[in-house]
N, C-alpha and C positions, 0 to 999 in steps of 0.2 A: 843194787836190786831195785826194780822197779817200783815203786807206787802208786797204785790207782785207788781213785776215789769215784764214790758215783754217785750222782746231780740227775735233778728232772731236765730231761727232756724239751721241756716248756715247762717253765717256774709257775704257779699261780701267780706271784707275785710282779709277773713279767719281768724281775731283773733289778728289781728295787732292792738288792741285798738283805733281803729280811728272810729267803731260803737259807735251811741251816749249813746247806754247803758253802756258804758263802765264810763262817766260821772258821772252817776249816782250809780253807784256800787263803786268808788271812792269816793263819797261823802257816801255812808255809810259806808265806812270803815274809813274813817277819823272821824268819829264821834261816831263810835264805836256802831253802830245799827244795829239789822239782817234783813234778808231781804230775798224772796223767786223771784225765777226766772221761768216767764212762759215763754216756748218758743213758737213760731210761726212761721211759713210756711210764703212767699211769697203769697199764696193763700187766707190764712188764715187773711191775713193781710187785706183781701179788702174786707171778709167775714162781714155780719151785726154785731155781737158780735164784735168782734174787732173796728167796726167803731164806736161803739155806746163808746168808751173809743177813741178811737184818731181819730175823724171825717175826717184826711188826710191820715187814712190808713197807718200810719208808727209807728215806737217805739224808744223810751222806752214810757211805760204807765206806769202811779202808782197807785195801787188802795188799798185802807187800811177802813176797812168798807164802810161808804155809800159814802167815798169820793175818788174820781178819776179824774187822772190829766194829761195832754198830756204838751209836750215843754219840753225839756229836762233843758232850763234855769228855767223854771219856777219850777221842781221838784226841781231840787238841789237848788235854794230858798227855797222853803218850807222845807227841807230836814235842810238847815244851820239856818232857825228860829227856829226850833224846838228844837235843841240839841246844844250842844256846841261845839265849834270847828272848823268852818267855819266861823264864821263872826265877826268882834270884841265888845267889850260892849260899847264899846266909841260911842255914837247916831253918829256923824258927820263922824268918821273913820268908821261905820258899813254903813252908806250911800254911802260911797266911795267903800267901796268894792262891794257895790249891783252896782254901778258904773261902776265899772271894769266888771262885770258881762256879764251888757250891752252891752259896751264895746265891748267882743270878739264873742257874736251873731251877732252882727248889724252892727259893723265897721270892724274886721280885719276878720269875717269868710267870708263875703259876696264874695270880693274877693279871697281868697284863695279857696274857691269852684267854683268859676267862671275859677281858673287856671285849676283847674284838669279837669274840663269837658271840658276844651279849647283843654287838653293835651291828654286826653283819648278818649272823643268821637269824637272830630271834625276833629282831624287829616288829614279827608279824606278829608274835606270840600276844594273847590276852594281857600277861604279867610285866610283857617288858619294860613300858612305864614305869613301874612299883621296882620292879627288880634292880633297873640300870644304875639309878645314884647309888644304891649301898653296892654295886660292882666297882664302878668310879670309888667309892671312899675308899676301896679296899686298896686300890692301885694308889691313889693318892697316901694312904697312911705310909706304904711302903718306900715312895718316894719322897716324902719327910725325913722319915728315919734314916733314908741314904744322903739325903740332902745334907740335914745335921751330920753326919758321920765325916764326908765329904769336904764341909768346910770349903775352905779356897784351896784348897791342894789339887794340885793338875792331876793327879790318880791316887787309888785308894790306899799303896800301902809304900810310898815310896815311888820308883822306878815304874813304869809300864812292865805290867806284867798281863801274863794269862788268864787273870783278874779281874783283871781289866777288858782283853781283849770280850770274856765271855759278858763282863756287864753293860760294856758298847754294845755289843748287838742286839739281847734283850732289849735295853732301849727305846733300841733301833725302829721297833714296833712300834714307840708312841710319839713318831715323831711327826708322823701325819697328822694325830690328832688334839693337836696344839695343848697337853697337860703340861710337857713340859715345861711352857714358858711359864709357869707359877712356880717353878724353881732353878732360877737362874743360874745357881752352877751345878746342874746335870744338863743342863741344852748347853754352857760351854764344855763341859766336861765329854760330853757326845761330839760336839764339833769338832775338840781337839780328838779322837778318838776316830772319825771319819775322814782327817785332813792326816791321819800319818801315810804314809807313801805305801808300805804295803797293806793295808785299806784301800786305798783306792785302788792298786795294782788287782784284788781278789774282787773288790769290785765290780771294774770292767769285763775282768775275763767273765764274770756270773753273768753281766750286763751282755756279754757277745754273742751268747749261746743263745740269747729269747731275743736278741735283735739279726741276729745275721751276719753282725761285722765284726771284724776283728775288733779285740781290744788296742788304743791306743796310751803312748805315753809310758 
């Protein structure tokens, strides 16, 4: 049965992997499953069909016969239960990694999206001077405590898991903004997470759609 998923049209982000389709196109290539790509318009987004599959008008959506699913955490679950390769067999270690999952929705993106709209849109605001460093601490304390968590270990609970894949991309957001390199093993920890093969595979194809050309490699 077929699978389609649906992607903007044109990314804000032009193809920098930081749309949350990207997420989810990563999770099918790590598990080794095809998948078809609808695209969508800004307009189109807020249009009734579309809403009747993501009721907040945003994407990725998944739809595979009569079943359809919005939350980007929530597909790439469904996506790592179904197929192998995402989640470990060990009940207690596969609980941890839906954990970790958690995890990079709830606790480390919340602020890291709080920074960039502090950084991009409020700029002009009266407050934004006074406001900006305690948004920065707040991202900073967060990435401490995963730091120390983290240690030297190449991922968080054992094996690459879906854990993983969902606390690479969170990341992923602050890797423009040079925080990172104050904690040296999350920028490797992100590199090895950007340099796995289907990473770059969901990558490209995200990168094809806002450039024009196929993906290669």
């Amino acid at each position: 049965m077929t699978i389609t998923i649906t992607a903007f049209e044109r990314s804000p982000d032009g193809g920098r992997g930081l749309a949350r389709d990207t997420r989810v196109r990563w999770a099918f290539e790590e598990v080794g499953q095809p998948y078809e790509v609808r695209l969508v318009s800004f307009h189109a987004m807020k249009e009734p069909t579309h809403l009747a599959l993501h009721p907040f008008g945003q994407i990725p959506t998944y739809e595979e016969g009569d079943l359809a699913l919005f939350e980007t955490g929530a597909i790439v679950l469904h996506i790592a239960r179904r197929h192998a390769g995402l989640l470990p067999v060990d009940a207690n270690a596969r609980a941890r990694a839906i954990s970790w999952m958690f995890a990079a929705v709830n606790t480390m993106e919340p602020p890291i999206l709080e920074l960039g709209t502090a950084r991009l849109l409020e700029s002009d605001k009266p407050w934004h001077d006074e406001r900006l460093p305690l948004v920065e601490d707040r991202v900073r304390n967060r990435l401490k405590q995963l730091s120390v968590y983290l240690g030297d270990a190449d991922w968080l609970d054992g094996a690459f898991s879906a854990g993983d894949l969902m606390m690479v991309s969170v990341l992923l957001r602050l890797k423009s903004l040079g925080i990172l390199d104050q904690y040296p093993n999350l920028a490797a920890y992100l590199a090895r997470g950007e340099a796995r093969p289907a990473y770059r595979r969901a990558f490209a194809a995200q990168l094809a759609v806002n450039t024009g050309k196929p993906p290669t490699g």
